[in-house]
ZAFI-489316 format. One record per residue (C-alpha): residue number from 0; chain; x, y, z. Coordinates in steps of 0.2 Angstrom, whole numbers, plus 2048, in hexadecimal, padded with zeros to 3 digits. Each point is the difference from the previous one (the first is absolute). Layout:
BEGIN
+-----+--------+-----+-----+-----+
! num ! cadena !   X !   Y !   Z !
+-----+--------+-----+-----+-----+
! NUM !      A !   X !   Y !   Z !
...
+-----+--------+-----+-----+-----+
This chain:
BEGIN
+-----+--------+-----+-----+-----+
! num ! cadena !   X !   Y !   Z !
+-----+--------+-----+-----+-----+
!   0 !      A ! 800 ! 800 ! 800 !
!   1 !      A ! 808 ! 80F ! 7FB !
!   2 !      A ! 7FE ! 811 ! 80A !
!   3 !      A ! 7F2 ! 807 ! 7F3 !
!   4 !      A ! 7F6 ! 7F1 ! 803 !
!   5 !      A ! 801 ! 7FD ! 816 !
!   6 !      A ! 7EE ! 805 ! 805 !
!   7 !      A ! 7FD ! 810 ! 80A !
!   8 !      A ! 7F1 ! 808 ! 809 !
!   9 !      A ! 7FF ! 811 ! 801 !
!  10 !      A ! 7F2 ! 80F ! 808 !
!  11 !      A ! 7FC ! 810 ! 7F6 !
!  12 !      A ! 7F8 ! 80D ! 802 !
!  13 !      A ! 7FB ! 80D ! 7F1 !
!  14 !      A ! 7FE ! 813 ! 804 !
!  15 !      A ! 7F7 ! 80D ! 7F5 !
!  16 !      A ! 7EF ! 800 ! 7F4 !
!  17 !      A ! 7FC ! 7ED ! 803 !
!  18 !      A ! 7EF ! 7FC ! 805 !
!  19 !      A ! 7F2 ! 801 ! 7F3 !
!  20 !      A ! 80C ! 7FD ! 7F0 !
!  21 !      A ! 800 ! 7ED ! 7FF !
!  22 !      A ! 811 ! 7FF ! 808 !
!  23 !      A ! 7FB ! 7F2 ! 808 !
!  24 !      A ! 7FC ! 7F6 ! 7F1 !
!  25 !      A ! 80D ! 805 ! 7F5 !
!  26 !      A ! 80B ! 7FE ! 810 !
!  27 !      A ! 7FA ! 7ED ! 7FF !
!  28 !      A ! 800 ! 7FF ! 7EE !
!  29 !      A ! 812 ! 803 ! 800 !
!  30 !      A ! 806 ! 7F5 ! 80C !
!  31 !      A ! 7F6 ! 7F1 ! 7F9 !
!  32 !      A ! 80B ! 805 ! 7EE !
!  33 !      A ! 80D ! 7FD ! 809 !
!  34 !      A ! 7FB ! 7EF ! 809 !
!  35 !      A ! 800 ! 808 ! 813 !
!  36 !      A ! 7F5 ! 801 ! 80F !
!  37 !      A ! 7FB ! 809 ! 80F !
!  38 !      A ! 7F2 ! 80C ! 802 !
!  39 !      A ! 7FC ! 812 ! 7FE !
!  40 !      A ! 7F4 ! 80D ! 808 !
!  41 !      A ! 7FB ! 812 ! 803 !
!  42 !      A ! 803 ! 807 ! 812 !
!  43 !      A ! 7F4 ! 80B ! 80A !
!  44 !      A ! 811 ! 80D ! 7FF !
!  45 !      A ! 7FD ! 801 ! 7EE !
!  46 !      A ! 80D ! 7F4 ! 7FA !
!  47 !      A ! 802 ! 7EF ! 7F8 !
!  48 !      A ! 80A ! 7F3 ! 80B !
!  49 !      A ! 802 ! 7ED ! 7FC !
!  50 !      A ! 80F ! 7F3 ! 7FF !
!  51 !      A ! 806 ! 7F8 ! 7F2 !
!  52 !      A ! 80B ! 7EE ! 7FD !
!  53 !      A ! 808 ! 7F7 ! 7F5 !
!  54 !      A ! 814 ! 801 ! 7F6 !
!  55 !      A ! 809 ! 810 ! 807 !
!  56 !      A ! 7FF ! 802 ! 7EB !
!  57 !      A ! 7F0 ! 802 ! 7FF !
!  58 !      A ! 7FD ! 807 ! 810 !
!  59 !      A ! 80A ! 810 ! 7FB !
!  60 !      A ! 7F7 ! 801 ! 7F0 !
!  61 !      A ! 7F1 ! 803 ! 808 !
!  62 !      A ! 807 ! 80D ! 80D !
!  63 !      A ! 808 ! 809 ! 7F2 !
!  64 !      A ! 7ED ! 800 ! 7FB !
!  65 !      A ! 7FA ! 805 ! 80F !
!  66 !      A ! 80B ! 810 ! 801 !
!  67 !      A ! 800 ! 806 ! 7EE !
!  68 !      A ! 7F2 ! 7F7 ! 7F7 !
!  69 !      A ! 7EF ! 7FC ! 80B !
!  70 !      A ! 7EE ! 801 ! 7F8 !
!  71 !      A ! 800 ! 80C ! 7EE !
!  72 !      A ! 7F2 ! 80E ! 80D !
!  73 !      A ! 80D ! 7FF ! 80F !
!  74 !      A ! 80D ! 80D ! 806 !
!  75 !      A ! 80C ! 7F6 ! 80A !
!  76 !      A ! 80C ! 80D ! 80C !
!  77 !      A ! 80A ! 7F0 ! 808 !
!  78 !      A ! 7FF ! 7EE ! 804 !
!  79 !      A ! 807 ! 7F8 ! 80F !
!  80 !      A ! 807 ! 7F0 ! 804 !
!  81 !      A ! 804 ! 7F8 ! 80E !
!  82 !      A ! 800 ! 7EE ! 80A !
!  83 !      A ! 809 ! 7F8 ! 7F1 !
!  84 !      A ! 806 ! 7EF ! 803 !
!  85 !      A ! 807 ! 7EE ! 7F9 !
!  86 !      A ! 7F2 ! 7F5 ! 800 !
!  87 !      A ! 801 ! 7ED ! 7FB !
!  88 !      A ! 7ED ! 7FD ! 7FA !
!  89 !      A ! 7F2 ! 80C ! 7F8 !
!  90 !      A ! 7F3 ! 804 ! 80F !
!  91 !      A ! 7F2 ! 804 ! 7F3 !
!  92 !      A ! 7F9 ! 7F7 ! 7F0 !
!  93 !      A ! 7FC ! 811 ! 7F7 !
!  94 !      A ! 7FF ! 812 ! 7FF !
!  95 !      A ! 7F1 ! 806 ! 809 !
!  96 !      A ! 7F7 ! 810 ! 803 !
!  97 !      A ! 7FC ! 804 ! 813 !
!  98 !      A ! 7F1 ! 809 ! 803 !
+-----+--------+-----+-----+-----+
């Protein structure tokens, strides 16, 4: 298993014009494309939180999303991440939307 493939977990929370644009769909969307799982949902604060999982590869492709990319109606000012860790097996089956 080469570094790009080892399985992470990571939190993220995304900051600006993100409720009421689909960002949670297209935020599930994407990370179905790119074969991961985890979660995503809007916050009372305004913001979209989740966690994703899957090859640190892949995983990055989505945060890179996340920061610059989101839903075409969204205006993302930053994306956090945070609790990222090695993880030997996948805790979800898919990428679901929270309500």
């Amino acid at each position: 298993m080469t570094e790009g493939d080892s399985l992470i977990s990571v939190d993220y929370e995304v900051f600006g014009k993100v409720q009421g644009v689909f960002f949670r769909k297209y935020t599930q969307a994407e990370g179905k494309k790119l074969g991961l799982v985890g979660w995503v949902q809007n916050t009372e604060d305004g913001t979209v939180q989740g966690q994703i999982q899957g090859p640190s590869v892949k995983v990055r492709e989505l945060q890179e999303w996340l920061r610059k990319t989101g839903s075409p109606k969204s205006h993302i000012n930053r994306a956090e991440f945070r609790n990222e860790k090695k993880i030997v097996a996948l805790e979800y089956r898919n990428f679901s939307i929270v309500k």
